[in-house]
Residue frames as qw, qx, qy, qz and C-alpha x, y, z in Angstrom:
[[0.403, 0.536, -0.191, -0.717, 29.58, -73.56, 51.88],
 [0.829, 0.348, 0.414, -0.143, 28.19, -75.70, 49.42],
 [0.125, 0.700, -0.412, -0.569, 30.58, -76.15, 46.40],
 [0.925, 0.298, 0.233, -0.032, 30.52, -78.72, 43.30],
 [0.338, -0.507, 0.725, 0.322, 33.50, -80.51, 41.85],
 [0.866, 0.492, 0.000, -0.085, 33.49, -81.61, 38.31],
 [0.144, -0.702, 0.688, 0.113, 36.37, -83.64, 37.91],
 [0.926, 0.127, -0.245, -0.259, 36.44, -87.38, 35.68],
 [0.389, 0.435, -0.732, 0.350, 39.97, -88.22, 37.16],
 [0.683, -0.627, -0.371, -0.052, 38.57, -90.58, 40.59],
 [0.711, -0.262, -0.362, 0.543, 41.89, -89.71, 42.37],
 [0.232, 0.282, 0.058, 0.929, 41.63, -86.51, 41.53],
 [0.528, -0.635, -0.476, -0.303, 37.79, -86.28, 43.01],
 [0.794, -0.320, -0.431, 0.285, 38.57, -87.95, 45.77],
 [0.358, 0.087, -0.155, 0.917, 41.59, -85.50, 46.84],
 [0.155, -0.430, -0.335, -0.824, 39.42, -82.51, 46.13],
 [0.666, -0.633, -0.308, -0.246, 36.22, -83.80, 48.42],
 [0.709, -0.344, -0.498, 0.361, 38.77, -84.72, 50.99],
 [0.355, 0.061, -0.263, 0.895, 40.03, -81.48, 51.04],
 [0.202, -0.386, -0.093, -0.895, 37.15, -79.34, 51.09],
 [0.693, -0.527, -0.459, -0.179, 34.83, -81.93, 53.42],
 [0.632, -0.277, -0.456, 0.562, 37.67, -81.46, 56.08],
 [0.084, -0.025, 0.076, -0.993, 37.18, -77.77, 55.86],
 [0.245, 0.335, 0.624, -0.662, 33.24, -78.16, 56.33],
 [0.368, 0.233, 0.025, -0.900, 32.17, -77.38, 53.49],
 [0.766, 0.176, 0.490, -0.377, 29.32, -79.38, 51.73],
 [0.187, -0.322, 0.744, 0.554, 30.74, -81.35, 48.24],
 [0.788, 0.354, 0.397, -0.310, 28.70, -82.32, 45.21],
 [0.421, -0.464, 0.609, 0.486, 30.65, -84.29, 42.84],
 [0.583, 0.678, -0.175, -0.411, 30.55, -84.18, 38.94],
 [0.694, 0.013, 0.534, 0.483, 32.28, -87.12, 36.61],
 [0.398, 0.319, 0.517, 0.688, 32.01, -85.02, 33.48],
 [0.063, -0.005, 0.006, 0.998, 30.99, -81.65, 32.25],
 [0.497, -0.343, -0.552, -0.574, 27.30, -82.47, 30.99],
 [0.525, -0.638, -0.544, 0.148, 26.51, -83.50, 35.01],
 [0.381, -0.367, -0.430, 0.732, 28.45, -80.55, 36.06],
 [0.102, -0.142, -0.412, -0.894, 26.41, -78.31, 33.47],
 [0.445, -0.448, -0.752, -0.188, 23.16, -79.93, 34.64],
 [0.638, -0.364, -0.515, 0.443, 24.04, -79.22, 38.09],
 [0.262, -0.307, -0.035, 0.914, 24.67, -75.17, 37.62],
 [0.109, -0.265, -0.483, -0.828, 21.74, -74.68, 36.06],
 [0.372, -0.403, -0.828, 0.116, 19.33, -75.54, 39.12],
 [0.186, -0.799, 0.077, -0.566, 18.11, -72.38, 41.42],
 [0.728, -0.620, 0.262, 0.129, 19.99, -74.10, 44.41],
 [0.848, 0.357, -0.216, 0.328, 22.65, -74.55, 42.53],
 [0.693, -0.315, -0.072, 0.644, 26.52, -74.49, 44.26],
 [0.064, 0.972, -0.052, -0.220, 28.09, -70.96, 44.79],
 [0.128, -0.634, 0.713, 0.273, 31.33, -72.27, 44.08],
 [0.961, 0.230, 0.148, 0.052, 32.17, -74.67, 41.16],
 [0.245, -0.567, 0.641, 0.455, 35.63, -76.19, 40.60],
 [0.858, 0.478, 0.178, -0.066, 36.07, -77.56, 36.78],
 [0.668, -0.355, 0.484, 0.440, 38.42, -79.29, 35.20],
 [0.265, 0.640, -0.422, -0.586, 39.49, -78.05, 31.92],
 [0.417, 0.352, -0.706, -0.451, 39.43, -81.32, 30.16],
 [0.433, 0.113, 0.802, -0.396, 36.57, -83.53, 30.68],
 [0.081, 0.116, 0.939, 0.314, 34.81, -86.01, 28.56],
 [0.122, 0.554, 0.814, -0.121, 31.58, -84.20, 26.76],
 [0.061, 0.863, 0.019, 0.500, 31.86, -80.87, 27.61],
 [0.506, 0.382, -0.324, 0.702, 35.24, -79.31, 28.33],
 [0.329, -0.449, -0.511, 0.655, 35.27, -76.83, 31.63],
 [0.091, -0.217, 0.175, 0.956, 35.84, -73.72, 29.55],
 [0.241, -0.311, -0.679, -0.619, 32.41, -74.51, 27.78],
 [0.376, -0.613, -0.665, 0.202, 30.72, -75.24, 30.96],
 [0.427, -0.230, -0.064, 0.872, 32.30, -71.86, 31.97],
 [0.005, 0.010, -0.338, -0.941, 31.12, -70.02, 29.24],
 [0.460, -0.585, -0.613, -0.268, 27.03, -71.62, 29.22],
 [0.306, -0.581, -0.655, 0.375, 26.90, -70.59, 33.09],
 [0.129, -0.441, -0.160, 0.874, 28.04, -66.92, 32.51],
 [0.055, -0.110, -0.766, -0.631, 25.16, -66.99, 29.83],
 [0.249, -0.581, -0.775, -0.001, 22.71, -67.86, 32.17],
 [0.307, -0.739, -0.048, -0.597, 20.27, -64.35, 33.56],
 [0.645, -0.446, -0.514, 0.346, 21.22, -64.38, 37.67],
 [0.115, -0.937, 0.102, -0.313, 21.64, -61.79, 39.88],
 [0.488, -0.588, 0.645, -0.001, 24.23, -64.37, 41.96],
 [0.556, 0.591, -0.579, -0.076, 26.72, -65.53, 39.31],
 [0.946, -0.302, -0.062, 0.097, 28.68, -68.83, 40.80],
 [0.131, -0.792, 0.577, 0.153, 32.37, -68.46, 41.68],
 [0.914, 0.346, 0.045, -0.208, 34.20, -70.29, 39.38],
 [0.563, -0.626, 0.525, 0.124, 37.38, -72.39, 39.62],
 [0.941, 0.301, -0.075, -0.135, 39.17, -74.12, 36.94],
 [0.615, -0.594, 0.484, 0.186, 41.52, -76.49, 37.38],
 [0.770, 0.625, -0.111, 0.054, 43.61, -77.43, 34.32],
 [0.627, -0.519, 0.309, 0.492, 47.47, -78.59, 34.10],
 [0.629, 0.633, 0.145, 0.428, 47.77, -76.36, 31.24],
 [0.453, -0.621, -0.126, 0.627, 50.54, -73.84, 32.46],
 [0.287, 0.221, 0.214, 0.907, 50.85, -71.58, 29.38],
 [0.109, -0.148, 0.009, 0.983, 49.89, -68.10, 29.61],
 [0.290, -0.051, -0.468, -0.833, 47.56, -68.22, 27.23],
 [0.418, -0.204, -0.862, -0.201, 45.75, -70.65, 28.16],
 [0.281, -0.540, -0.620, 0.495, 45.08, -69.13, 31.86],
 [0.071, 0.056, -0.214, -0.973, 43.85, -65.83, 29.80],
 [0.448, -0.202, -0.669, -0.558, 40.98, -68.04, 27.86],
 [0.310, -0.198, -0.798, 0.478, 40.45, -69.37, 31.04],
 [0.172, -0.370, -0.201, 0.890, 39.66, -65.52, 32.45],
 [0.309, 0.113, -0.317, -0.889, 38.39, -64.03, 29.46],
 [0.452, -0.307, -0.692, -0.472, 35.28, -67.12, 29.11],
 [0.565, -0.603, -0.226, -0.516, 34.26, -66.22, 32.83],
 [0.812, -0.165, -0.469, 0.306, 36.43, -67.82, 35.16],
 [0.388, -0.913, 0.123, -0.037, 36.83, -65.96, 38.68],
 [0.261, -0.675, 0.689, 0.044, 40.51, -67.93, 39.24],
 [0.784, 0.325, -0.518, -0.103, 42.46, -71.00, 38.31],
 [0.544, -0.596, 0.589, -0.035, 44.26, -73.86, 40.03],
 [0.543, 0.504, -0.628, -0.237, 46.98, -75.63, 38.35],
 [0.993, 0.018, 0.017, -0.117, 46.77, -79.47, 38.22],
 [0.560, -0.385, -0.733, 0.009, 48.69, -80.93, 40.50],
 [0.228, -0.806, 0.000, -0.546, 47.09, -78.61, 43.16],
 [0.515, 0.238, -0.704, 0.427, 47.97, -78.07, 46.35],
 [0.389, -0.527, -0.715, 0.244, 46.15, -78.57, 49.53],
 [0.235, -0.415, -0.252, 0.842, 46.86, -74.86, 51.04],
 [0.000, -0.229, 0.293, 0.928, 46.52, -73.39, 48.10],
 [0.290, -0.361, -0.837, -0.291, 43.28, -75.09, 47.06],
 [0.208, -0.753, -0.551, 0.294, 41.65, -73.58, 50.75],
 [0.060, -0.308, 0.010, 0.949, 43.17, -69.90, 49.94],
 [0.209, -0.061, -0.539, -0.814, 41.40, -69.70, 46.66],
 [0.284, -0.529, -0.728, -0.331, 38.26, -71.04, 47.66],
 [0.370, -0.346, -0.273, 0.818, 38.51, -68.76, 50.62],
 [0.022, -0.315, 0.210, 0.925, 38.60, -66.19, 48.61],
 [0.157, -0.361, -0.774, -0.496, 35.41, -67.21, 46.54],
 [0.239, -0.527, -0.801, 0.154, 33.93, -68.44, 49.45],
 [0.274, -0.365, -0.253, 0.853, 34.05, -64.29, 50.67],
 [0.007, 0.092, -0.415, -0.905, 33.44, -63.10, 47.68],
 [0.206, -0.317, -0.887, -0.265, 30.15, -65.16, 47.36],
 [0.383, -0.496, -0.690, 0.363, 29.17, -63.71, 50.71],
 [0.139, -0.437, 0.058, 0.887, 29.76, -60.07, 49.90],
 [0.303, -0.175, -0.723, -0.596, 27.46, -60.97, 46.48],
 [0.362, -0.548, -0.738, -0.156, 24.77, -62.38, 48.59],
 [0.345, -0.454, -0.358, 0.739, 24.88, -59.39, 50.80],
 [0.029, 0.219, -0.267, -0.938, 24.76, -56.99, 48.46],
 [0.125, -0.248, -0.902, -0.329, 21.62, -59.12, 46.69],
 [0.348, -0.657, -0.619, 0.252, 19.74, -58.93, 50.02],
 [0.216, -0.460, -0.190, 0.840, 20.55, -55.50, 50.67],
 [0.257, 0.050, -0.331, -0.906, 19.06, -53.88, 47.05],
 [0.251, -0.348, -0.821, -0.377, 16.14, -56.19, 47.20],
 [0.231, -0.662, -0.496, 0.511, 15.49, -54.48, 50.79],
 [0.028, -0.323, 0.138, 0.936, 15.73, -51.22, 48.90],
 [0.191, -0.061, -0.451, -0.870, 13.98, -52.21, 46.38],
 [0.291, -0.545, -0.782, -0.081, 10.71, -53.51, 48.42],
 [0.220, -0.525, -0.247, 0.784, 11.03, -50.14, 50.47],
 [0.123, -0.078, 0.608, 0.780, 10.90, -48.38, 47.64],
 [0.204, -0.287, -0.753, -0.556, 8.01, -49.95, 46.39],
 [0.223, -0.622, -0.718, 0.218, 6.11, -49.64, 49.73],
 [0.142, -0.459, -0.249, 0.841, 6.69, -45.98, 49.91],
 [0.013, 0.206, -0.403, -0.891, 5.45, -45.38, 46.66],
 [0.381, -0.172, -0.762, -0.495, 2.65, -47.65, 45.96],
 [0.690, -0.057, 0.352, -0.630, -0.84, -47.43, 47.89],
 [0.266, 0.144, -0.920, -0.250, -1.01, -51.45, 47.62],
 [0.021, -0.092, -0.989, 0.113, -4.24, -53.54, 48.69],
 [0.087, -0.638, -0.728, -0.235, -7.37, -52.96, 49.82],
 [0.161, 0.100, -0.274, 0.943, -7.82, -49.05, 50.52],
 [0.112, -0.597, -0.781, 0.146, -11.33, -49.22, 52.54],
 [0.083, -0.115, -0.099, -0.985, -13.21, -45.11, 51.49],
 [0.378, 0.471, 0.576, -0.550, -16.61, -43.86, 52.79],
 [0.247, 0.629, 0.705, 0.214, -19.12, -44.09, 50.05],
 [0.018, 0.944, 0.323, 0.066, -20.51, -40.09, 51.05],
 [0.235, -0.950, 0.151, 0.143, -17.75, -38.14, 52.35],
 [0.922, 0.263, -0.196, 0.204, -14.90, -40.23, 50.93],
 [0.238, -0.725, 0.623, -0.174, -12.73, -40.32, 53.79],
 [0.701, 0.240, -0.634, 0.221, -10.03, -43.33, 53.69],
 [0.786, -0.583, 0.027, -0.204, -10.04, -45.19, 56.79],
 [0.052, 0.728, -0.676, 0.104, -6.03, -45.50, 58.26],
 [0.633, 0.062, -0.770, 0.054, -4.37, -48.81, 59.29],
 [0.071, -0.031, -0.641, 0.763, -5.23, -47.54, 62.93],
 [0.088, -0.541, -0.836, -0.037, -9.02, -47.27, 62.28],
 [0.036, 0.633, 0.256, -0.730, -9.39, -43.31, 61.98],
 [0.523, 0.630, 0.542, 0.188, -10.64, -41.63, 58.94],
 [0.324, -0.369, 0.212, 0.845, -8.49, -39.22, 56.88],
 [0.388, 0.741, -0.338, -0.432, -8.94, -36.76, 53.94],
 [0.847, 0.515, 0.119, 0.058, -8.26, -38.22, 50.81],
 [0.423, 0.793, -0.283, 0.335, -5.20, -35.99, 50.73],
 [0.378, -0.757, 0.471, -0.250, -3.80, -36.71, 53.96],
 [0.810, -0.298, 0.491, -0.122, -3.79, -40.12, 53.36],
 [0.806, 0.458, 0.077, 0.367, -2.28, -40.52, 50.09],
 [0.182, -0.869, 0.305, -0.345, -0.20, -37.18, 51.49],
 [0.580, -0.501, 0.551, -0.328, 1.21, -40.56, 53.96],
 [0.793, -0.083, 0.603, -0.029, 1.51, -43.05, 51.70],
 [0.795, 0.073, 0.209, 0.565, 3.39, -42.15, 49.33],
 [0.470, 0.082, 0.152, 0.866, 5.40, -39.29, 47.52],
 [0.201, 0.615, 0.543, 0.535, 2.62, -37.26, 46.24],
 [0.051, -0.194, -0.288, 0.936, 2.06, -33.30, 46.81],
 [0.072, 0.781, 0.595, 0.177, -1.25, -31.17, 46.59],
 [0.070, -0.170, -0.284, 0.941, -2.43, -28.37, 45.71],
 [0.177, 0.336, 0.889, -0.258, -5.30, -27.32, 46.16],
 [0.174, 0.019, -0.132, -0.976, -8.60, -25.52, 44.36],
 [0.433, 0.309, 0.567, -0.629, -11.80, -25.60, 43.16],
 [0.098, 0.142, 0.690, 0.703, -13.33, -27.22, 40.38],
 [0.131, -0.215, -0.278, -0.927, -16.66, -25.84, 38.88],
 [0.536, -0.321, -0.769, -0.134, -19.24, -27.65, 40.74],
 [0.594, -0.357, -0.504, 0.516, -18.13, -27.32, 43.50],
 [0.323, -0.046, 0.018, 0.945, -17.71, -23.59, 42.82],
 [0.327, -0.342, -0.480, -0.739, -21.42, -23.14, 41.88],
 [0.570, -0.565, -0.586, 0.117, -22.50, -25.28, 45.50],
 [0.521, -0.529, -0.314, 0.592, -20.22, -22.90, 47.78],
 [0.088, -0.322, 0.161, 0.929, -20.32, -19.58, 45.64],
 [0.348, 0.431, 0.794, 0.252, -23.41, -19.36, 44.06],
 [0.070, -0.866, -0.334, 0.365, -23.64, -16.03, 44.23],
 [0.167, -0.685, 0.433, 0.562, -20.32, -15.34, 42.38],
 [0.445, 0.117, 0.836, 0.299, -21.48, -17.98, 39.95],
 [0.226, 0.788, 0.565, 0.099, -24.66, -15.86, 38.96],
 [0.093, -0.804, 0.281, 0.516, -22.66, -12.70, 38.64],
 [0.372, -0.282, 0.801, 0.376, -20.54, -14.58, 36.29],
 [0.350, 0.480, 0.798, 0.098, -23.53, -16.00, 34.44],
 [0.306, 0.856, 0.378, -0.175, -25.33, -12.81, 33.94],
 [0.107, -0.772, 0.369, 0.506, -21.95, -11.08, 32.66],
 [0.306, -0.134, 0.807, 0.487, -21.77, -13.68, 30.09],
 [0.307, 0.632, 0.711, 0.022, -25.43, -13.70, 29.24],
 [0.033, -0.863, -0.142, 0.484, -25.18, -9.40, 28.62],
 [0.591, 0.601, 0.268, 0.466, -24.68, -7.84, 25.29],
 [0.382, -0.234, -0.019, 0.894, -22.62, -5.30, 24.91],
 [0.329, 0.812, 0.354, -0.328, -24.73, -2.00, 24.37]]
């Protein structure tokens, strides 16, 4: 998995990459918040970002707070490391958007659990992503007569994607939701009943005696 490290301490970097390159995954490293801000704003951007709470420019917790700001449907998982150990401090942490924390100095093990655990979480996000967008192109195909819908000129019958020629109704009837029912407007009612038309007619035309 791709993950970015914002960290200005080099020894601290350094660690970090080593740990996560030996697990596989792919590093992109950050000296300060403003590159690691830069960097999480991209549409490839990393699913996973660690950040240090105190970095020259802009802090983590700021970075923190600008990404969960940003419109996405796939949020980044978000790490912050910080050797603050009060209470509070891993609340603010939480409450400005952070998924988890690791305390400064981390440890190796505990550094692969947690990102682990992102790394899942990320995957179960992009699953889910892919899965409504399939819903929601279904959806759209079942409902929406989309391109070019080739109709005779005289008889308007709609030609199928198999090259046969349907009713109008059968073929919207097949492509999407809609019901019919059916009648007869007046025209039509005067071509195939003209007989019931002129009845009609002369009853309307007749005074009452």
């Amino acid at each position: 998995m791709r993950i970015l490290i914002a960290e200005d301490d080099f020894t601290s970097r350094t660690l970090l990459a080593g740990v996560l390159n030996k697990e596989g995954h792919e590093v992109t490293a950050t000296v300060n918040g403003t590159e690691a801000w830069q960097a999480l704003q991209q549409p490839d951007a990393p699913p996973l970002a660690i950040l240090d709470w105190m970095m020259p420019e802009v802090n983590g917790l700021e970075v923190v707070r600008r990404v969960r700001a940003l419109p996405t449907d796939r949020p980044s998982y978000l790490i912050m490391l910080t050797a603050k150990g009060d209470k509070a401090d891993i609340i603010a942490g939480l409450e400005a958007g952070a998924n988890d924390y690791l305390s400064k100095p981390f440890h190796a093990g505990e550094l692969r659990a947690r990102v682990e655990v992102g790394r899942r979480l990320v995957e179960l996000q992009a699953a889910l992503a892919a899965k409504i967008e399939e819903l929601r192109q279904a959806f759209d195909q079942i409902k929406t007569l989309r391109g070019i819908v080739p109709i005779c000129a005289g008889c308007k019958q709609i030609r199928d994607d198999k090259g046969y020629w349907n009713q109008v109704e059968v073929y919207v009837r097949d492509h999407t939701e809609a019901r019919f029912s059916h009648g007869i407007c007046p025209d039509c009612m005067k071509k195939l009943y003209p007989d019931i038309c002129a009845d009609d007619d002369d009853a309307i035309g007749k005074t009452p005696a």
